[in-house]
C-alpha positions, 0 to 999 in steps of 0.5 A, spaced: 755 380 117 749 383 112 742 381 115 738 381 109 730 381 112 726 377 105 720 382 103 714 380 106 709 378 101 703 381 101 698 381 106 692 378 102 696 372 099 698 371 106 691 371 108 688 367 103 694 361 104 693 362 112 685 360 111 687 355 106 692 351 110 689 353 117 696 355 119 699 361 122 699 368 118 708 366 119 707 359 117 703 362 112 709 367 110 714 362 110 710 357 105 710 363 100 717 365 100 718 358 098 713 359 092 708 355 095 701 360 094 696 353 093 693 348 098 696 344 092 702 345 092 703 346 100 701 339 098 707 336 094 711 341 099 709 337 104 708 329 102 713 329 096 711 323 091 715 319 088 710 319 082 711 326 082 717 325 078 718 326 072 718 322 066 725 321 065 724 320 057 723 328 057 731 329 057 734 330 051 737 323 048 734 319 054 731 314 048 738 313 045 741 311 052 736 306 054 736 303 046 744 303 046 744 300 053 739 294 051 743 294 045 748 291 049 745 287 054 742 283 048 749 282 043 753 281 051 757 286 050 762 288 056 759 295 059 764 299 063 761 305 069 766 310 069 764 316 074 768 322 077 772 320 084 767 325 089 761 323 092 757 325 088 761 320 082 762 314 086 754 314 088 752 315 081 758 309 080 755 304 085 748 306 083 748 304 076 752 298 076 749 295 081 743 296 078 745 293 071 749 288 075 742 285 078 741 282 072 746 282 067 754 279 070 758 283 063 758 290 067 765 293 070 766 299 074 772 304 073 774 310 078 779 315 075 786 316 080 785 323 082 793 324 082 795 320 076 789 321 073 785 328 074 778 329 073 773 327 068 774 322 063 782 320 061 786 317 056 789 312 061 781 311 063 779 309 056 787 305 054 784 301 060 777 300 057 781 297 050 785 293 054 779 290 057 775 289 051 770 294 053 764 296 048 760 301 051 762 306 057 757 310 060 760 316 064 758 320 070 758 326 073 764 328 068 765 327 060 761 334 058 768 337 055 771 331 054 771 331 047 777 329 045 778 323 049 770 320 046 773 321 039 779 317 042 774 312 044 771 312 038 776 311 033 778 305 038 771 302 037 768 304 043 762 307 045 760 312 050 753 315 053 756 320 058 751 322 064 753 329 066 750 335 071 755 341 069 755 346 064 757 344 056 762 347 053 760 351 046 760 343 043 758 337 045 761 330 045 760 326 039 758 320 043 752 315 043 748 319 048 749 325 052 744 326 059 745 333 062 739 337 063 744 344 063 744 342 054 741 348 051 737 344 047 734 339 052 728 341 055 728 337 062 723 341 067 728 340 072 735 341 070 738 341 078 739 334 078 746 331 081 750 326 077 747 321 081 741 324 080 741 324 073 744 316 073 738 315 076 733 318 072 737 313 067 735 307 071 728 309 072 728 309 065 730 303 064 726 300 068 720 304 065 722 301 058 721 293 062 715 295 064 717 295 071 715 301 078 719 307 080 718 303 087 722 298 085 728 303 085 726 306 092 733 301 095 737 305 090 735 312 093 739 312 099 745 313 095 741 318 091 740 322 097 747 322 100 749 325 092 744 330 093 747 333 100 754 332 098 753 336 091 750 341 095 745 343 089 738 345 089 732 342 094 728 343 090 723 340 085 725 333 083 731 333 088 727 334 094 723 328 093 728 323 091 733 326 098 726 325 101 725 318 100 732 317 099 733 318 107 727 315 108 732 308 106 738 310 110 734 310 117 730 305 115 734 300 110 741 303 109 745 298 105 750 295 108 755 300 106 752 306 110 750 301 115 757 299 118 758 306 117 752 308 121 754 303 126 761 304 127 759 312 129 753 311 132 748 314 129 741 314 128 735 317 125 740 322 121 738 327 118 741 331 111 746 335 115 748 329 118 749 326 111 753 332 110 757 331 115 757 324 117 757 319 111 759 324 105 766 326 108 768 318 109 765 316 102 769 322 099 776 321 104 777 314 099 778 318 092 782 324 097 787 319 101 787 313 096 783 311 091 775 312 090 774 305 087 775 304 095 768 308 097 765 304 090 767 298 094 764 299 100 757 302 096 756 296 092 758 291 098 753 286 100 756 283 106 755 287 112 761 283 116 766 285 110 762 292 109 765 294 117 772 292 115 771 297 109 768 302 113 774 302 118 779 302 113 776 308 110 775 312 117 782 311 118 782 315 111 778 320 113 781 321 120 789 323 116 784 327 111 782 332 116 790 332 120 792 334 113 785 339 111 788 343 118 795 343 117 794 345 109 789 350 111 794 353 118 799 354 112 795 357 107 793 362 111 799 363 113 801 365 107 795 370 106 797 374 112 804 374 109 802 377 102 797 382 105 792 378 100 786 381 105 787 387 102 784 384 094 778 381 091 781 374 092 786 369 095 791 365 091 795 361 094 800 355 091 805 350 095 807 344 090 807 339 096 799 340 099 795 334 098 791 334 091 786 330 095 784 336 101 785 343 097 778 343 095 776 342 103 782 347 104 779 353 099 772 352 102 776 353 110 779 359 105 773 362 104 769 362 110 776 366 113 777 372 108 769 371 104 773 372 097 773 368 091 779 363 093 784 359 089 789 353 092 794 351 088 799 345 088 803 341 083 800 335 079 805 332 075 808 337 070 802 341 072 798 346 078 791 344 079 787 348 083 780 348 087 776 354 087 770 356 091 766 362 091 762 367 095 755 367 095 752 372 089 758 371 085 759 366 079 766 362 079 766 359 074 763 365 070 770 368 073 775 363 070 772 363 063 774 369 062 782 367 064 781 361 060 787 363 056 792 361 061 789 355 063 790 348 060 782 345 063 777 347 067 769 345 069 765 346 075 759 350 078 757 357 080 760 356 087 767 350 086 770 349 080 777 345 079 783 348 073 790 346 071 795 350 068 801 349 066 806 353 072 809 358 067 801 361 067 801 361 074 803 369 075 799 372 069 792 367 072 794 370 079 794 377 076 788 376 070 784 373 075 783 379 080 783 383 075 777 379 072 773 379 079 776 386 082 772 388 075 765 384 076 764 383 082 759 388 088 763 389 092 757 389 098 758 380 096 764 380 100 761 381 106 758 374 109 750 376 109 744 372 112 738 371 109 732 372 114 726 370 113 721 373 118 722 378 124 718 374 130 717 375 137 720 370 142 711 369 144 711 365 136 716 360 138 711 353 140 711 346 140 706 346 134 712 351 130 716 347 131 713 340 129 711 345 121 717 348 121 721 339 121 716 337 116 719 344 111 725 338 111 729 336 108 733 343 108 738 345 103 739 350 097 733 353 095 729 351 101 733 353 106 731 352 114 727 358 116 731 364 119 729 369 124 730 375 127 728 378 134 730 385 137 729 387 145 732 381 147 736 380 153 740 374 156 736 372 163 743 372 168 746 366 165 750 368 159 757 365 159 762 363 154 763 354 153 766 350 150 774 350 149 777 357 150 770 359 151 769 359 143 762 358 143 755 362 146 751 360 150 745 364 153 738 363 156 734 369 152 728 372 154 722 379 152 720 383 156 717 376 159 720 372 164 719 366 160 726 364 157 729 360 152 736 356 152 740 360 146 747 357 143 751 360 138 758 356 135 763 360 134 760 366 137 763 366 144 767 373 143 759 376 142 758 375 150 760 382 152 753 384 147 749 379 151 752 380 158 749 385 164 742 385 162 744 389 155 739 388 149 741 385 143 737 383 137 739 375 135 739 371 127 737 364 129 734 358 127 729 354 132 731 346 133 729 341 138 735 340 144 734 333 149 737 333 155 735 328 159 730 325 155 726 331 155 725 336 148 726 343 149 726 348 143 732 352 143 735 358 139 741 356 134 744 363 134 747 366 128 749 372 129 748 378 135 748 385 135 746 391 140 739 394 139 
């Protein structure tokens, strides 16, 4: 691990911000590491609004969606939802058709097949819409690159508003609308938005155009919230209100869907990684192991009984979902160690029989093993596909559109992005890919690093710490929770290994004080011998709030350790 300290901003902007807020010089520091230097912005750090926000008709053709969208409801045209087979789709899905079903019946959802289909926007997908006298299509999470398939759509005498977050390809589909903020010619002040984020600020225009509240939306956000954790983007600007109210709604009102899931696992007061690890991973095993319509069924589901029957279907997807993610990965690290692939730039791997639904949680897994830009491979139909993830500091997507030659399609991220190719391209992708990040990428990413924000003494660590740093939440990208370093610790007598063959760390910290502290690191039990005999050590961690017994006590969440 690199442990990367930030640079401390400066002493008199730290002062002014500390006196300014009445809070400590360390409260102060992280504030401004976050960009914060007023009390007004402190402000809507700490209260988001709602009405901060922004007015969703500064997005490039917003006027021409709504219009489009109002056009046929007045003429009682049929309307179909078409989104992505992810979260992040299938909450967008949910979203937008129950909000226009609520007042007008001629709406229809579709969700392509993951293996029959692919991502994105299909010519299946569009035959469907014909056969079902379908006149406008409103398309999100995907539909940026499909230029092909809106002009086929057209020339059928169908129209198409297209609701995207990624990148655009050097031309835009000609359809009625295209949303995304990542257009060069659209000047949106926030262009971090989900794909449900951007289906929302639709809906909020819509409603704006009736003359109605953005409080009227706020049963919405719940489905907002979960695309925003699960996607992974930016929890900033925009994002962190919309996930700030939005799991407000999940522990308060969570709609019947989430409710059944909630209550099947017991869970309460859930918090943004909870929605990362909880709800998102079953929203997401329908499109994985069956179909996403079953994920889209469940969110729009208004009957809890029936709800808690779809729950149990959909957790039995999830639970085969992780027997495959782990027989998958153990096979595909098999393979890099038997090709030596720890000696490149990246990792490659390809079986035609792994399931198309877990390659991506299997890349992720690749990833966080060997640190390097990962490819899993399997067959899909008369073609490969792949998932690719990133590390830290190095653009994916950048990569593979400098391989592009041998690939069939590709979209995504910075960090994951998904391809086809044709199987004959798979040894000349292979080599030109390592070629191109051997080429581009400092080698110093390939080291997992750690960003800390603030070097504290173990005295700093209080109740009245803890409570500013929880009010610092939702954490995410961009407002991650605050990481610290300590040097001269030292284990109090108690360090020991817990958990199944002792994987895991769990000490009782002190500094040169005898005060101590409990401290548990995962996944960092062969670091015992740093922390025993009263060795010194220095810590990365996190602070967070253990209950035991009904009682609160701060602990140390540990990263990573080393000798003083």
């Amino acid at each position: 691990m690199r442990w990367t300290l930030r640079p401390k901003p400066e002493a008199v902007a730290i002062k002014e911000l500390s006196e300014a807020l009445k809070v400590s010089s360390l409260v102060a520091t992280l504030l401004l590491q976050r960009g914060i230097s007023t009390y007004e912005e402190a402000l809507h750090f700490f209260r988001p609004q709602l009405k901060d926000l922004h007015n969703p008709f500064l997005m490039k053709d917003m006027d021409k969606a709504v219009e489009r969208i109002e056009r046929a409801i007045k003429e009682e045209e049929h309307i179909l939802i078409y989104g992505d087979y992810d979260v992040d789709g299938t909450t967008a899905v949910a979203l937008l058709s129950s909000y226009l079903l609520a007042s007008y019946p001629r709406v229809a959802t579709y969700i392509p097949d993951r293996y029959a289909e692919g991502y994105g926007i299909s010519f299946t997908g569009i035959d469907f819409a014909d056969d079902n006298d379908i006149d406008l299509i409103i398309a999100l999470d995907c539909g940026i690159k499909a230029l092909d398939q809106v002009s086929y759509a057209t020339k059928k005498g169908i129209d198409f508003i297209i609701c995207d977050h990624h990148r655009p390809g050097e031309h835009l589909p000609q359809a009625e609308a295209v949303l995304d903020p990542k257009r060069e010619d659209c000047s949106y002040p926030y262009d971090e938005l989900c794909g449900c984020g951007i289906g929302f600020k639709l809906i909020q225009a819509i409603e704006l155009r009736k003359g109605g509240s953005i409080d009227d939306l706020v049963p919405y956000l719940d489905l907002v919230a979960t695309a925003i954790a699960a996607d992974i983007v930016p929890m900033t600007g925009e994002n962190r209100i919309l996930a700030h109210y939005g799991l407000q709604v999940i522990n308060s009102a969570p709609r019947p869907g989430f409710r059944a899931i909630l209550k099947a696992l017991k869970k309460t007061n859930l918090t943004i990684t909870d929605v990362v690890f909880v709800i998102a991973p079953r929203i997401n095993a329908a499109g994985r192991m069956e179909h996403g319509r079953y994920a889209v069924a469940l969110l729009t589901e208004t009957n809890l009984q029936q709800a808690e029957e779809m729950a149990k279907e959909i957790e039995t997807f999830n639970s085969d979902r992780r027997g495959l993610d782990q027989e998958i990965t153990e096979e595909a690290l098999v393979q890099i160690q038997e090709n030596k692939e720890e000696e490149r730039f990246t990792s490659v791997v390809y079986k035609e029989s792994w399931h198309k639904g877990v390659i991506g949680i299997v890349a992720s897994r690749l990833t966080e093993t060997y640190y390097r830009p990962t490819l899993v491979f399997t067959k899909s139909g008369d073609k490969l596909a792949a998932s690719a993830r990133s590390v830290k500091g190095f653009d994916v997507y950048n990569a593979l559109e400098l391989c592009q030659e041998h690939l069939e399609q590709f979209g995504g991220h910075k960090y994951a992005a998904g391809l086809t190719l044709i199987e004959e391209q798979y040894g000349d992708f292979k080599a030109q890919f390592e070629k191109v990040v051997a080429s581009t990428i400092d080698p110093m990413l390939l080291t997992p690093e750690i960003n800390i924000d603030a070097e504290i003494k173990l005295s700093e660590i209080t109740p009245k710490l803890m409570r500013i740093i929880n009010q610092f939440a939702p954490f995410g990208p961009g407002n991650m929770k605050p990481v610290f370093l300590s040097h001269h610790l030292q284990d109090s007598g108690y360090a020991k290994g817990v958990g199944e063959g002792n994987k895991h760390l769990k000490l009782s910290v002190i500094q040169r004080t005898p005060k101590p502290i409990g401290a548990i690191g995962f996944g960092l039990g062969d670091k015992l011998p740093l922390a025993e005999n009263k060795r010194e050590f220095s810590a990365v961690y996190t602070l967070e709030e253990n209950v035991w017994n009904g009682m609160v006590h701060l602990q140390l969440k540990l990263k990573d350790l080393r000798a003083s």
